[in-house]
VOTIPA-290938 format. One record per residue: z, y, x of N, C-alpha, C in turn; residue in one letter. Coordinates in steps of 0.02 Angstrom, whole numbers, padded with zeros to 5 digits, always signed. Example, Ala and Ser with C-alpha at 12.3 -4.5 7.8 and 13.67 -1.06 7.14 Angstrom:
2
+00390-00284+00660+00390-00225+00615+00390-00165+00660a +00354-00112+00642+00357-00053+00684+00394+00002+00645s 
//
This chain:
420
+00000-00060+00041+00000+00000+00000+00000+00062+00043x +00020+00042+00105+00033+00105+00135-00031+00130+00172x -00064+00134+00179-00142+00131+00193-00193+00153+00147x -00184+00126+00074-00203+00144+00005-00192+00238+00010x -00121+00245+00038-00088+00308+00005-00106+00366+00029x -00144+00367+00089-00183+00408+00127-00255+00417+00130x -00283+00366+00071-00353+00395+00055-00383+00442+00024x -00435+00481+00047-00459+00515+00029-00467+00515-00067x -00440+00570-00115-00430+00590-00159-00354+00595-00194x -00308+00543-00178-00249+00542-00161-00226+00610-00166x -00186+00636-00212-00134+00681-00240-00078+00701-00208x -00065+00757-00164+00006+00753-00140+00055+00786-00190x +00099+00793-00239+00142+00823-00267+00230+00852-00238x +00222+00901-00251+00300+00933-00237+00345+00900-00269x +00414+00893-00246+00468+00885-00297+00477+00925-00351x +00528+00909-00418+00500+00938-00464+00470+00929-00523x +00429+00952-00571+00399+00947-00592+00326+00939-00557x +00277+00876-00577+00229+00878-00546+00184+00850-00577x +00128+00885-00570+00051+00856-00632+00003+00863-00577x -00029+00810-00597-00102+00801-00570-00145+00784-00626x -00202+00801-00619-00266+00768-00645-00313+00730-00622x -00312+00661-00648-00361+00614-00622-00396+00601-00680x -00471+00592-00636-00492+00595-00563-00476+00657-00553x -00492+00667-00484-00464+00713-00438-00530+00780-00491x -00478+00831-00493-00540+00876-00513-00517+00936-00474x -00558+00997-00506-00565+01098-00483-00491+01094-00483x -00474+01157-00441-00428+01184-00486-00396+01212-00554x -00456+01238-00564-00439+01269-00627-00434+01225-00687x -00453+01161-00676-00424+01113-00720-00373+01091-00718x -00353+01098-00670-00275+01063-00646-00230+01137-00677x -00260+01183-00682-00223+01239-00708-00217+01228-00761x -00272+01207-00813-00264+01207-00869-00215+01157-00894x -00219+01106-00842-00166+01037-00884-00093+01047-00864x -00067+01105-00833-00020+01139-00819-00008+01178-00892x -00039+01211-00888-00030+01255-00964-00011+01204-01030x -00038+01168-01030-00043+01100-01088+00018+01097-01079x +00041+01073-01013+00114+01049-01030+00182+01064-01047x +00185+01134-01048+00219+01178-01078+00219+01174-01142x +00172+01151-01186+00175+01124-01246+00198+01073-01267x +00231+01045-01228+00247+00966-01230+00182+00915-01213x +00205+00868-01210+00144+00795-01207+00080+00799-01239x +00057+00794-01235-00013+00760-01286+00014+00716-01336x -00054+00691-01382-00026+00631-01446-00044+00590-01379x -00028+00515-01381-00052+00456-01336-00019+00469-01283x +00007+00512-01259+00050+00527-01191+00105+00452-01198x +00109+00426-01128+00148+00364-01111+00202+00371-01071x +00264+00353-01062+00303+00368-01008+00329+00314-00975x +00349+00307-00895+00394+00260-00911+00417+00284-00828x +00471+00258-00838+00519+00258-00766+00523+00223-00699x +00509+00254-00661+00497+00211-00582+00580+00177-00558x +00584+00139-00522+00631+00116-00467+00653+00180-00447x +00631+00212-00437+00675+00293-00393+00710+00336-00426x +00684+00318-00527+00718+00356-00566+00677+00429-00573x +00618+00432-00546+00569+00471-00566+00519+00445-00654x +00516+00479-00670+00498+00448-00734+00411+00520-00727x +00379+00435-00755+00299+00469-00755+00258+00472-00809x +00244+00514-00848+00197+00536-00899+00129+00533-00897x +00084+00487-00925+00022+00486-00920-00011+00484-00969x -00048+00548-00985-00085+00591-01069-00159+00564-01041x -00209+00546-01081-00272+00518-01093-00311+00573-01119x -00353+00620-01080-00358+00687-01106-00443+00672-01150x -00471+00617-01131-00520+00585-01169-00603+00582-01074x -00648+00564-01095-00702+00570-01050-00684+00528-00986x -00633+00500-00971-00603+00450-00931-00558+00508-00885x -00538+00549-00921-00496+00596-00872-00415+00576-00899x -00377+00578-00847-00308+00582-00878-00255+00620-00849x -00213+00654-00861-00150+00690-00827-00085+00626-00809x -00057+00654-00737+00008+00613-00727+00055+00680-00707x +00123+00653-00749+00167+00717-00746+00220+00667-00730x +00254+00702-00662+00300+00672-00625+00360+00720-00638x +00447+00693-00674+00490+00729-00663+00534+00678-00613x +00533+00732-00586+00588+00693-00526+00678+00721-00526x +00684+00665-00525+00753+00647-00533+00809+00694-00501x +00861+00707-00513+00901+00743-00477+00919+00716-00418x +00910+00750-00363+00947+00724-00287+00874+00707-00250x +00826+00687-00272+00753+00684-00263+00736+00719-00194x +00723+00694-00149+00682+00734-00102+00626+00715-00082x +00580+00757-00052+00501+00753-00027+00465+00746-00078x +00396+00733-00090+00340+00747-00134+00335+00674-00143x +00283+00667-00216+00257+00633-00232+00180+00621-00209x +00169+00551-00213+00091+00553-00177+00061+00508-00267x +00014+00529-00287-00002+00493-00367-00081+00465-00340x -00110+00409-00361-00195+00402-00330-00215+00379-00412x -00254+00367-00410-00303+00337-00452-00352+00268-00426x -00372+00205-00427-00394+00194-00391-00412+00123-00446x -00469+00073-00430-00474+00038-00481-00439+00038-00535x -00459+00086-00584-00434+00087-00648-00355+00083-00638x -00323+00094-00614-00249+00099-00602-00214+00148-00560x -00165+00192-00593-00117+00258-00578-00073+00236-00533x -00068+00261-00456-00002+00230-00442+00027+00291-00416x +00102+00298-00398+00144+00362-00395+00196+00335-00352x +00205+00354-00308+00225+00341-00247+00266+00378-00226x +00359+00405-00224+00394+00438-00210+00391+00456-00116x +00393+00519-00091+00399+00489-00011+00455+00461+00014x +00516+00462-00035+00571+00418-00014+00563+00343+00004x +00515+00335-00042+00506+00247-00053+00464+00233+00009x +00424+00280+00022+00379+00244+00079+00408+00218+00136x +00456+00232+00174+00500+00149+00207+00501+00120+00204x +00504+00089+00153+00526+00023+00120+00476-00004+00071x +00448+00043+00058+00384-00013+00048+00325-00024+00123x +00341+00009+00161+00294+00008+00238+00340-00062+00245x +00412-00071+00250+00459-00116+00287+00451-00190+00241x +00428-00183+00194+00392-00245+00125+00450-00265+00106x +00502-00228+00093+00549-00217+00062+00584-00188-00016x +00503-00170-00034+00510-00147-00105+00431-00176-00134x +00423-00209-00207+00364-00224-00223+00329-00163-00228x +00262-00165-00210+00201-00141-00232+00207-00110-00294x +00208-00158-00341+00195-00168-00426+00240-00117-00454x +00296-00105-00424+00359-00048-00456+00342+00022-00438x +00273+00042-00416+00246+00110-00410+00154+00098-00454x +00169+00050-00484+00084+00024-00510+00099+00055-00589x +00109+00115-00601+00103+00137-00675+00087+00119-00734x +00019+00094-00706-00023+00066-00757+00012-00009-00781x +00018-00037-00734+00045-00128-00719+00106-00115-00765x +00161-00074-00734+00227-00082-00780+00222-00049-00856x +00146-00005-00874+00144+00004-00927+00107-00081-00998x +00066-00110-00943+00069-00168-00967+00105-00218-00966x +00155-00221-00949+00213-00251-00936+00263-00231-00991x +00237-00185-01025+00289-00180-01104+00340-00131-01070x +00324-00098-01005+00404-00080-01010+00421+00007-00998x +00386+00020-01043+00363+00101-01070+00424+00115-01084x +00457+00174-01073+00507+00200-01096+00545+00204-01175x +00503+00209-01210+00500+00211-01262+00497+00106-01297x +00494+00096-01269+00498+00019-01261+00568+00005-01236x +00595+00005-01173+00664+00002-01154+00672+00025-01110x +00751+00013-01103+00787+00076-01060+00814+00044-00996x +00779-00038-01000+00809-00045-00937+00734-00071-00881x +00744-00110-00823+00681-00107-00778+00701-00169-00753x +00666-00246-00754+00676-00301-00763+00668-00306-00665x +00725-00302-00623+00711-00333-00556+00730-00394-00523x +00702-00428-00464+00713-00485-00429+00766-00433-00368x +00815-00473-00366+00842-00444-00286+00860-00485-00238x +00837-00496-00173+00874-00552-00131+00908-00506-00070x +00939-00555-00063+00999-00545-00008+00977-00563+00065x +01004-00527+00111+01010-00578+00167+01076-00616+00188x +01037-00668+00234+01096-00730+00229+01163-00686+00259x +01209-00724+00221+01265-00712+00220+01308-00656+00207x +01247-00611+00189+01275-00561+00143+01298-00564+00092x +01357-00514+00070+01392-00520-00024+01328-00505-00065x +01322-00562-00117+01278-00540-00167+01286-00518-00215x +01339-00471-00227+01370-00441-00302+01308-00408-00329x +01332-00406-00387+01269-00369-00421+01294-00285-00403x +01223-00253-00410+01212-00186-00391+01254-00141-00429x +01267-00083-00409+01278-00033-00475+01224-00006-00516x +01231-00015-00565+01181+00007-00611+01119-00032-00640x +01157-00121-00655+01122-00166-00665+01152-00205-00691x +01131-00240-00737+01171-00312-00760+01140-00369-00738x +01170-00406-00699+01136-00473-00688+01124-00534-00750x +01067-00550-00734+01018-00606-00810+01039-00666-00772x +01031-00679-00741+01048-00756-00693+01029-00731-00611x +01037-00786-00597+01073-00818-00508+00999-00868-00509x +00973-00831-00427+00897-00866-00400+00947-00896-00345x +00961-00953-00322+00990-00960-00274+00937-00982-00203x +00885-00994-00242+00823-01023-00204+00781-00971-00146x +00803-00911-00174+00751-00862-00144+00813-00824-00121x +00877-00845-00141+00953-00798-00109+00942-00736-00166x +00922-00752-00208+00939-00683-00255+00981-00665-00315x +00936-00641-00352+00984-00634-00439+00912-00588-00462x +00928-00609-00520+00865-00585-00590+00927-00512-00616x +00904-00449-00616+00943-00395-00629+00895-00379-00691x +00931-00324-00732+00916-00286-00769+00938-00229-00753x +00901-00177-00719+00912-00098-00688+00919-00048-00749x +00978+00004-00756+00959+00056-00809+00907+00109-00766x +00872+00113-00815+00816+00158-00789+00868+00235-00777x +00866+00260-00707+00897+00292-00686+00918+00321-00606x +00935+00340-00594+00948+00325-00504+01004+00309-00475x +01033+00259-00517+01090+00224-00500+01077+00176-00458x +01046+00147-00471+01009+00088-00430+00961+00105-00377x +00932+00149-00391+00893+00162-00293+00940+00197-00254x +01007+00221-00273+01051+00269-00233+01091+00192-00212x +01136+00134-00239+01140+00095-00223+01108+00050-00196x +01039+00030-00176+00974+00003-00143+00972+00038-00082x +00976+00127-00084+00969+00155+00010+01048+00139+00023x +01069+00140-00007+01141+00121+00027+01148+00052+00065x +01128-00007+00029+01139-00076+00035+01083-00101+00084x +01037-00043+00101+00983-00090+00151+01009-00151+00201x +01053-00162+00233+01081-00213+00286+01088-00270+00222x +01111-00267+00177+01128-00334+00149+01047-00353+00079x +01022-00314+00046+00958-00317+00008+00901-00309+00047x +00890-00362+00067+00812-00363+00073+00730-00377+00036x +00756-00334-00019+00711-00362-00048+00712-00341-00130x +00677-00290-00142+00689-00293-00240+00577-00273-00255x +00594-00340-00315+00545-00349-00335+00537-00325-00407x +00471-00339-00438+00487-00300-00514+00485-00397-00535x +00522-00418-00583+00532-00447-00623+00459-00450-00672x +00415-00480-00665+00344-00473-00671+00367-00541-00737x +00305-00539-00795+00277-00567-00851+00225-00607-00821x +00229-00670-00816+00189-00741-00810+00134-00765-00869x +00112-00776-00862+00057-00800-00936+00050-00877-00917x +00033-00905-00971-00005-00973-00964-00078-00980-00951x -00089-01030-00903-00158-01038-00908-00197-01108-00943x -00237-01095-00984-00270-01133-01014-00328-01196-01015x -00283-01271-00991-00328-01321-00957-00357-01358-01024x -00425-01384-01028-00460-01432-01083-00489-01472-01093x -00495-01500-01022-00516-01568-00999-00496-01592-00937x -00491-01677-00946-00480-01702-00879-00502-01782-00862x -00569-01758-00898-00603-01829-00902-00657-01851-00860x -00634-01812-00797-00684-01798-00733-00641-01841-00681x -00598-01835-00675-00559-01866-00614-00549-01933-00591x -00576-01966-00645-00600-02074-00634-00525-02097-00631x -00470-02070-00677-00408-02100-00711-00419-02166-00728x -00477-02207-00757-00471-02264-00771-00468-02312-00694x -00484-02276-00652-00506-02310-00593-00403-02312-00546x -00379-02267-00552-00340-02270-00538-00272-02302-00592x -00309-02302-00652-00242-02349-00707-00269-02440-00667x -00317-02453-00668-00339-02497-00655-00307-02556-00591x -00294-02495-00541-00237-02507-00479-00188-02495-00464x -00154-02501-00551-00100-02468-00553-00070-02421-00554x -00104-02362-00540-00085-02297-00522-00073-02276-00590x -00021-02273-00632+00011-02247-00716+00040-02181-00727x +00085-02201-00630+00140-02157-00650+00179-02174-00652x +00203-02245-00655+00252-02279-00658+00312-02255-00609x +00366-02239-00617+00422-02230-00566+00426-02174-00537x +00369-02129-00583+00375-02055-00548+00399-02011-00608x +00440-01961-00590+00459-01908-00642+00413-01843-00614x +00381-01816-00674+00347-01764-00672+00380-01719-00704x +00390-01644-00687+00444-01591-00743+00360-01536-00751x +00369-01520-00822+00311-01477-00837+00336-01430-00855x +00335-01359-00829+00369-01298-00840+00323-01263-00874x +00344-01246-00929+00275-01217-00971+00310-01181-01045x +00271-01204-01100+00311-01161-01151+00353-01203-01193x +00385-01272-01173+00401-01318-01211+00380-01388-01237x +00408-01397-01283+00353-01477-01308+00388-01480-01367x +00323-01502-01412+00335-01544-01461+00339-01629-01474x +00418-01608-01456+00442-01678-01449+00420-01738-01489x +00410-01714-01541+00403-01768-01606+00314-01781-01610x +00274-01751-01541+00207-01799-01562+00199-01851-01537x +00164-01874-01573+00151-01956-01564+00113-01971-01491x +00093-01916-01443+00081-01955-01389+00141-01944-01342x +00187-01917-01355+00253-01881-01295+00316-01910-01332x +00328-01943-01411+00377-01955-01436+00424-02019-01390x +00463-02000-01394+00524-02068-01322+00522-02035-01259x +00456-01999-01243+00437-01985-01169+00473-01935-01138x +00520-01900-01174+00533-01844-01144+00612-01847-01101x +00623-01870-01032+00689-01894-00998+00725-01835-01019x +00709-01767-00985+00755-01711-00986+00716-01658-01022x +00774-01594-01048+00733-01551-01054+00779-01482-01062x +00761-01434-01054+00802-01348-01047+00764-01292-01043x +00775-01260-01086+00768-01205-01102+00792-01150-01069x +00748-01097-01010+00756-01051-00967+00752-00976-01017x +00711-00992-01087+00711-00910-01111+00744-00894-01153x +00788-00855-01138+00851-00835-01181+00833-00835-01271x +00873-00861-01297+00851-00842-01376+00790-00907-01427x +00764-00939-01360+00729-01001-01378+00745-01053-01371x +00742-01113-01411+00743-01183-01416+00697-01210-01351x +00708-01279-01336+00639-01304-01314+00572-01311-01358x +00579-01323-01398+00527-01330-01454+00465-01281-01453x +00409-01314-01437+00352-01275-01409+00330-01256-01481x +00315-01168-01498+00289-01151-01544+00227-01101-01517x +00201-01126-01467+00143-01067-01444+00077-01153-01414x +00112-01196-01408+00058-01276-01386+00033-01273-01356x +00038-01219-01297+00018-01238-01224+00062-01292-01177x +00127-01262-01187+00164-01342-01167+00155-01403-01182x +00112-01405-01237+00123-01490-01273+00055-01516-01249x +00017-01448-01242-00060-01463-01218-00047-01501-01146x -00017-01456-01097+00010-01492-01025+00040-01550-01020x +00084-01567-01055+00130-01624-01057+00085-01680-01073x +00053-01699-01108+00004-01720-01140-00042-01730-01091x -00060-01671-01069-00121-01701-01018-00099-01745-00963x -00039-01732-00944-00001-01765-00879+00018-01833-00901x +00051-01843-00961+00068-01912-00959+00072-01915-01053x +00025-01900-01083+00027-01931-01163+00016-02007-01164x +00038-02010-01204+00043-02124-01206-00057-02124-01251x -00076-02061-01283-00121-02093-01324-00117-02122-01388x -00033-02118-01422-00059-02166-01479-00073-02125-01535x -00091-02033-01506-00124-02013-01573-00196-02017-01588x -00238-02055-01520-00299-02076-01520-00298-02145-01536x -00262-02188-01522-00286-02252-01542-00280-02272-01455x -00254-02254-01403-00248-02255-01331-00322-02224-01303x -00356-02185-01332-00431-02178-01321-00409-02106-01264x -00359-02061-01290-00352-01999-01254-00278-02000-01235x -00291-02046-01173-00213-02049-01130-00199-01996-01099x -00141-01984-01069-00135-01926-01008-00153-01960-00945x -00147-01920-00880-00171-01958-00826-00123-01980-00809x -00061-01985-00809-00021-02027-00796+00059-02062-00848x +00012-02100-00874+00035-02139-00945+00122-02153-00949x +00109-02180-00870+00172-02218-00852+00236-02175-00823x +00229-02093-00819+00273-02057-00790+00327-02031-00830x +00389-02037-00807+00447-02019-00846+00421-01929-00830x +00443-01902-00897+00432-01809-00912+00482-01787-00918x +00486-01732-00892+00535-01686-00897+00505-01610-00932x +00540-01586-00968+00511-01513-01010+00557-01462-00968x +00543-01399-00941+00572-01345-00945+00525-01287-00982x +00557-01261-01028+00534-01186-01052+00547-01166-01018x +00497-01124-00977+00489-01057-00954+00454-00999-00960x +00414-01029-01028+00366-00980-01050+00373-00958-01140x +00424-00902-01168+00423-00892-01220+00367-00920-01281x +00365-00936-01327+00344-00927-01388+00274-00911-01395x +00253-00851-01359+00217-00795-01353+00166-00823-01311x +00186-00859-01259+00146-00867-01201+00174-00870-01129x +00207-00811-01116+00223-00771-01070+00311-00787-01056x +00317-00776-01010+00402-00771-00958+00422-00744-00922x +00464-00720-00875+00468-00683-00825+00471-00725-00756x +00478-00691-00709+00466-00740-00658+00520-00750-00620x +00583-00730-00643+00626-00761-00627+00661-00825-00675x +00646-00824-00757+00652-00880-00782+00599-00917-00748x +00559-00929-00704+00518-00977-00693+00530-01005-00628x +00571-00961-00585+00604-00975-00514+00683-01023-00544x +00694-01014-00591+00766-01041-00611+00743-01109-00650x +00688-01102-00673+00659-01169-00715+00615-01208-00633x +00592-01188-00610+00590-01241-00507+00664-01277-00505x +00697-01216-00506+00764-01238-00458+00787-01285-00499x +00800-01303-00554+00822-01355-00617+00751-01424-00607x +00708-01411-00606+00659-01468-00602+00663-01483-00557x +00675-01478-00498+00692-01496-00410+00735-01518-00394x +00790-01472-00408+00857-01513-00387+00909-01544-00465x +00892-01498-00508+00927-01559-00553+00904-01595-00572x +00864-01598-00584+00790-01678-00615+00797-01719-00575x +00774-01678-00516+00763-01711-00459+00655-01735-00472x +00644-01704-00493+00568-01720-00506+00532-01717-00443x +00484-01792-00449+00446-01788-00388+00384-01738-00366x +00350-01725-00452+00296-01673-00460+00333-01621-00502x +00315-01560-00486+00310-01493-00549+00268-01463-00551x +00231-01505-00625+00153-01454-00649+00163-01398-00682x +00125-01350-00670+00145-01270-00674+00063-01245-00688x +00070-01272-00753-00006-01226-00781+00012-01152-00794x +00023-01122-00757+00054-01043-00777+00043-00997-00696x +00049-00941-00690+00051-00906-00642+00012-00814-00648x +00048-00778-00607+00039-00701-00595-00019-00672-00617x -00059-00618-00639-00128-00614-00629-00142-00570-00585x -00068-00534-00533-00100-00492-00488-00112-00550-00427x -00139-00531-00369-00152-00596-00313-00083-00573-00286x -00066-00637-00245-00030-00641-00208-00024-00638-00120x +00014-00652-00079+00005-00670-00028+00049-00711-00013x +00074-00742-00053+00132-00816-00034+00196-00796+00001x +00210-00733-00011+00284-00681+00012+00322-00662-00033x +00300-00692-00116+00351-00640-00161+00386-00702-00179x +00442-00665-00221+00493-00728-00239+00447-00796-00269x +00442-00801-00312+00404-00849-00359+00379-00909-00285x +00315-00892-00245+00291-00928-00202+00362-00918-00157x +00413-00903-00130+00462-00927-00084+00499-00979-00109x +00508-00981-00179+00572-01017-00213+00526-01093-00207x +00441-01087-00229+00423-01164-00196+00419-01192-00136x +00419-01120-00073+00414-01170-00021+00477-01192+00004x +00537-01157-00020+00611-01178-00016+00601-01248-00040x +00622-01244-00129+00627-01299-00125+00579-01381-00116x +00520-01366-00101+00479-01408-00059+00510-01440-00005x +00543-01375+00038+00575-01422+00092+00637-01433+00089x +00672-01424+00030+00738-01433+00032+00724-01516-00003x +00696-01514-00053+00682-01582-00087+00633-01631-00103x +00577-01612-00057+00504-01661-00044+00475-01639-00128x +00491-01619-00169+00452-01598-00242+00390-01579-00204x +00321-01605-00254+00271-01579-00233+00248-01513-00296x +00244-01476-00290+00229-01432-00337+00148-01403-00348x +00124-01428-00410+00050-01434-00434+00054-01370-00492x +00005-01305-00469+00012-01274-00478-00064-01233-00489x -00081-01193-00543-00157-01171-00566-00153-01118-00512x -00217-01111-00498-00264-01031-00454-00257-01002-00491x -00274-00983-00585-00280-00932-00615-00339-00935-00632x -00345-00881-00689-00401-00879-00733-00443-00798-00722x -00424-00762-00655-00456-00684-00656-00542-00698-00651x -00558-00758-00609-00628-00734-00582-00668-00711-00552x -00626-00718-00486-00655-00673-00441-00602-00687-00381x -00661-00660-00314-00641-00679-00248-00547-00660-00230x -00509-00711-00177-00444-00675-00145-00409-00657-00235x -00401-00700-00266-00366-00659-00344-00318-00716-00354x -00310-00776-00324-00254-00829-00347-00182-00779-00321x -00147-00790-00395-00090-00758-00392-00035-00825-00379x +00043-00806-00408+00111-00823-00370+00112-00868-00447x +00137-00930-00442+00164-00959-00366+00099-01008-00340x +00052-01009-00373-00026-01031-00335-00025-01019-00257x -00007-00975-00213-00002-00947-00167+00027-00974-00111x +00096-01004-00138+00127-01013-00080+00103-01069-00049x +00123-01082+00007+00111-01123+00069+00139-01187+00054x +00157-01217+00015+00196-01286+00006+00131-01319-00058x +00130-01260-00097+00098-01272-00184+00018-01317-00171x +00020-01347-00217-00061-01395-00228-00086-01358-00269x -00133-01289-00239-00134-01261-00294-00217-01276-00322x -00222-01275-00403-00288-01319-00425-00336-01258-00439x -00391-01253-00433-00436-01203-00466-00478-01237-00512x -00526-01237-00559-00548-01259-00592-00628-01270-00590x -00665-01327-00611-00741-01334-00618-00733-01349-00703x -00830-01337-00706-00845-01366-00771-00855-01434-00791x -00903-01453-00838-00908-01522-00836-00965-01547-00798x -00997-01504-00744-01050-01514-00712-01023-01517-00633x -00950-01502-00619-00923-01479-00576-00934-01431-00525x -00944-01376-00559-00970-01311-00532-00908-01268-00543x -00894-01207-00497-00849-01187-00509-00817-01151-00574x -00780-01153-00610-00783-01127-00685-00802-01040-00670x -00818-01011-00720-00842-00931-00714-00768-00907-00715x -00704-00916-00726-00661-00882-00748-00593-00895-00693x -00630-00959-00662-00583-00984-00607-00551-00939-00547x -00491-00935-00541-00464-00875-00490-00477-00912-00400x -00518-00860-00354-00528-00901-00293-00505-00858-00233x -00524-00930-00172-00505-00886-00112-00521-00835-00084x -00518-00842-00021-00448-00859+00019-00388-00810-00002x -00342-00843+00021-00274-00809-00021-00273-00737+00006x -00249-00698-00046-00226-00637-00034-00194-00603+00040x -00223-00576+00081-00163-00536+00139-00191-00572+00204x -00186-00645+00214-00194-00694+00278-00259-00714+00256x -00298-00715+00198-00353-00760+00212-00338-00803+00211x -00278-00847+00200-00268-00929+00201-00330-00956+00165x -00348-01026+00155-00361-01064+00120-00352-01105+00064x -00380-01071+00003-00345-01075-00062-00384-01064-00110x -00408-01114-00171-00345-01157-00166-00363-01221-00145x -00318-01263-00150-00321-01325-00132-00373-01385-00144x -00368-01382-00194-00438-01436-00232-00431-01406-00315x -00505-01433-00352-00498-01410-00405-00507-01471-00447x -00503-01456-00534-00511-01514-00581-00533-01468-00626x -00564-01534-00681-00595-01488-00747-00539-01450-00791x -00592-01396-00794-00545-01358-00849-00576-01336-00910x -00655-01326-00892-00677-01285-00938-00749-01356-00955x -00776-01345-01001-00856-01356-01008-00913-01303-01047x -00885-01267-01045-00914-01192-01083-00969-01163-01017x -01006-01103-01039-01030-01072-00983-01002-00993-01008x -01008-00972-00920-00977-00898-00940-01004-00850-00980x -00964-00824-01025-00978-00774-01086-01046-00734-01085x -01048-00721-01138-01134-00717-01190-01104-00620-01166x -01168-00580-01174-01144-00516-01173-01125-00481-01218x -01079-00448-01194-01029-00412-01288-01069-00415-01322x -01142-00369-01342-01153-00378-01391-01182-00442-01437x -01157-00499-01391-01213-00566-01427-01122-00618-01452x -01068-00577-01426-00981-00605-01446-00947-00564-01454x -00986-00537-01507-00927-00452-01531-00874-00514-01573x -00888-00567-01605-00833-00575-01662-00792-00645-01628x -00837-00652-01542-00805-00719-01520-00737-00704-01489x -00692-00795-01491-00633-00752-01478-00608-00829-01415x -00572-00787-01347-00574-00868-01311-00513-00867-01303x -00500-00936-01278-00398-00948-01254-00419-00980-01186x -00369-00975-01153-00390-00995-01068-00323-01060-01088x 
//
């Protein structure tokens, strides 16, 4: 990011009150959206609050122009730097730039746009969902100006809830020797698998290969226990999202579970899973909706690893920003990888495009899968290498996902509608 912040069009702002207009325009436009604001907001004006306790206003003035109005916080020093840059606002305190140079603060918690899709608009809530880790052997009390959601013990952290405010970055420059590390508490999606009748399963039931004696844990949105290809099958199961049952009411979980080890007897044994014979384990980690946070999904690892004790954890789910196999999510698998031989089978993602496999696809331990069609070509929607930052090699191998071809042009699927 820090490299980003010095390119040419890049906004420097005073402390203060501070507006820019993007794209970069005259002055005298930037005058005018000065004047505007003295009137208050615009209609559509958005707000929402940074990590620093700067809170940022972004009005949609129409023609692809938009205003960002920065109030900065009391105690605030140095300017703001605001860019524009693939379709996304980012605002950048110069306090923060340490520590995000030192990769000590996420990226994503100055990405405006990101935490405005992330639901977490001011006007939405009042608090700011973070990851925090410790270094070893430091006290890990929770911060001031946070309530702790649960204990990552995997990555040495805790899942916080920050009041949007500057309680928490005044306690953060304080605590640098013992926090290394605050992430934004990022929204996970599911990704959407629909075949797996490519991989010559009969060839391996044939030599035995069932599954027999292996426990697989599927972290996803649940299961419906009571279908007839998963009914008996289910060894363990827990619920990571507050307020939910296991009981899959969104059937991407039941879709996964199913694919991994359904017995078949709602086909007649015609549509088995690929591995018939494997004891299952369920963790919810993915609400209702779809979606989870990514620290219920670091706490739903740590339960399929070491309390299961599961030999595989399939993880049809993952980030849609890329990764580089450094944020919590990808640490907590290569921990427990080597803490407990778990092999963790894990999707590339559905963006489509080069260096885009996000977390926990990423990390260095993960089998992570990308997807072909039924021709075995790469799917159009499939997320690819090389990984984010290093260029690693990623992902790993792929399997069917799709048999579709990539989308017709808007105007030939104005009324089409797809699920990944």
């Amino acid at each position: 990011m820090s490299g980003s912040l010095v390119r040419r069009g890049a906004a420097l702002l005073s402390a203060g009150l501070a507006i820019a207009l993007l794209p970069a325009a005259g002055p005298v436009a930037a005058r005018e959206a000065a004047a505007r604001d003295g009137a208050g907001p615009p209609a559509g004006a958005r707000t929402v609050t940074l990590v620093t306790g700067d809170r940022v206003t972004v009005s949609e003035l129409g023609e692809g122009r938009r205003t960002v109005t920065v109030e900065r916080p009391r105690g605030a020093t140095g300017a703001v730097r605001t860019q524009a840059a693939n379709g996304s606002v980012t605002v950048v305190p110069d306090e923060a730039l340490p520590y995000l140079r030192a990769g000590t603060l996420d990226e994503r918690l100055f990405d405006v746009d990101e935490l405005l899709r992330q639901g977490l608009a001011d006007a939405r809530t009042g608090e700011l969902p973070l990851i925090v880790t410790y270094a070893q052997g430091a006290r890990a009390g929770t911060p001031r100006g946070t309530e702790r959601t649960r204990s990552l013990p995997s990555v040495r952290g805790a899942a916080v809830a920050a009041d949007k405010g500057r309680t928490f970055w005044r306690e953060f420059t304080r605590r640098t020797d013992a926090i290394t590390g605050v992430w934004l508490d990022g929204r996970v999606h599911a990704d959407m698998a629909e075949s797996n009748a490519q991989i010559g399963t009969p060839h391996a039931w044939s030599a035995g290969l069932t599954g027999k004696g292996v426990t697989v844990a599927v972290l996803d949105s649940g299961v419906d226990a009571g279908h007839p290809d998963l009914a008996g099958r289910i060894a363990a199961s827990r619920s990571f999202v507050e307020g939910e049952e296991v009981a899959d009411r969104n059937g991407h979980g039941t879709h996964v579970a199913s694919t991994v080890g359904g017995s078949g007897a709602a086909s007649g044994g015609k549509e088995k899973g690929v591995a018939p014979g494997a004891a299952l384990a369920v963790g919810k980690v993915l609400g209702d909706q779809g979606s989870g946070s990514e620290s219920q999904i670091i706490a739903g690892m740590e339960w399929a690893a070491r309390d299961v004790g599961a030999d595989i954890v399939s993880m049809s789910l993952g980030s849609t920003e890329p990764s580089d196999g450094t944020d919590p999510m990808a640490r907590a698998v290569d921990t427990l990888s080597r803490e407990t031989g778990a092999l963790f089978v894990v999707a590339a993602g559905n963006t489509g495009s080069p260096s885009s496999i996000g977390s926990p696809g990423a990390a260095d331990a993960a089998l992570t899968v990308g997807a072909v069609d039924s021709a075995d070509r790469a799917a159009w929607f499939t997320s690819a290498g090389p990984r984010h930052g290093d260029q690693a090699l990623k992902p790993d191998l792929s399997a069917p996902a799709s048999t579709s071809s990539p989308p017709a042009p808007r105007s030939a699927r104005a009324a089409a509608t797809t699920r990944r």
